[in-house]
N, C-alpha and C positions, 0 to 999 in steps of 0.2 A: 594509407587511408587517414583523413583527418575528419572524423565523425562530427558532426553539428549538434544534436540533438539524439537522445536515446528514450522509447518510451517502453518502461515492466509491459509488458502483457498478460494479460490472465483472461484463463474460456473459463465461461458462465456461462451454464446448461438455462438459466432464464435471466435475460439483458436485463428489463423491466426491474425485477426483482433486485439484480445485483447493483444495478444504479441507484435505488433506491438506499441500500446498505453502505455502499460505498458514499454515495452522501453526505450520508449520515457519517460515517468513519472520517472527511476528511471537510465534513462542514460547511460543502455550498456542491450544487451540480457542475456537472460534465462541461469544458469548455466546447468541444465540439462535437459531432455527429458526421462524420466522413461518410460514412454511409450506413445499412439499417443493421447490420450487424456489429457495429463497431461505438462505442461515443469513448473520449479522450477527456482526460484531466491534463492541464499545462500546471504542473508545479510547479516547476526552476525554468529557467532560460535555454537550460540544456535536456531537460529532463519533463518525462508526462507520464502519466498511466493511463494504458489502457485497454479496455473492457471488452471481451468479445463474444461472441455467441458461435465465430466462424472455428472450427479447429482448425484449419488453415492457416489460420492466423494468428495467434495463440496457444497453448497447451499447458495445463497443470502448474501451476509454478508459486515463488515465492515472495514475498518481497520485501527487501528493510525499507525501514522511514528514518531517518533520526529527529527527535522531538526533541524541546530542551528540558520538560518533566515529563517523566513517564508516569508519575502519579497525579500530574492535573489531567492526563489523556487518559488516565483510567479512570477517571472520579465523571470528568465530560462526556464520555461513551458508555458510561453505567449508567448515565441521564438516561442515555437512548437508545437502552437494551441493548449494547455489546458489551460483555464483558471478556476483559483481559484476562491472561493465566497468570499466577504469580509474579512477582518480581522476579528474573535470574541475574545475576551478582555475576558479571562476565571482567575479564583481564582489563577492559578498555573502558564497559560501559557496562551501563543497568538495562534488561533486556525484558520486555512483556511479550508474548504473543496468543494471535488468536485466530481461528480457521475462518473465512467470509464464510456463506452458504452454499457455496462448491467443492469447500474443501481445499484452497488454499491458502497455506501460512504467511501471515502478514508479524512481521517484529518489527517491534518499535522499538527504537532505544535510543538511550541519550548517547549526545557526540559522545566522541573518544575521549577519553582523561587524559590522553597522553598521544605522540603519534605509533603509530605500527609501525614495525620495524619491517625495513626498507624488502622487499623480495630478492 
């Protein structure tokens, strides 16, 4: 298998609502609308998220972001009523996180300090 492209998925019991949140969390709307239960964010060239309403398609889940300050993304999203949980002080990186309104955890942190050792 040589994979193309990979996009997070997360179910949102309300799209409307959740698009709206995720918005706001990543600063401009959804690139596309594939169909009425689905809209996608294109992040990276390889990478998207996206949103669902289908369990089918989607299920519970988590996501990292890596950002290069986790404290200008917590100061920009306390603008606009998200707020981050403390800073955690991780091996590689600084870690914030926060539950959307369905209850998935979203972490942000800064790249790695260093690389991970090899698996």
């Amino acid at each position: 298998m040589k994979p193309q492209k990979m996009y997070a998925a997360l179910l949102t019991s309300d799209l409307a609502a959740a698009e709206g949140w995720y918005t706001k969390l990543l600063g401009r709307g959804p690139d596309n609308r594939p169909m009425d239960t689905l809209v996608q964010w294109e992040l990276f060239d390889q990478a998207g998220l996206a949103l669902s309403a289908d369990d089918e398609i989607a299920g519970r889940g988590v996501m990292f972001l890596y950002v290069d300050d986790v404290a200008a993304e917590r100061r920009r999203l306390h603008a606009l009523g998200i707020a981050l949980g403390d800073d955690i002080e991780g091996d590689y990186s600084t870690l914030a996180q926060v539950r959307d309104p369905d209850g998935n955890l979203l972490t942000l942190a800064t790249p790695p300090s260093r690389p991970f050792p090899p698996a």
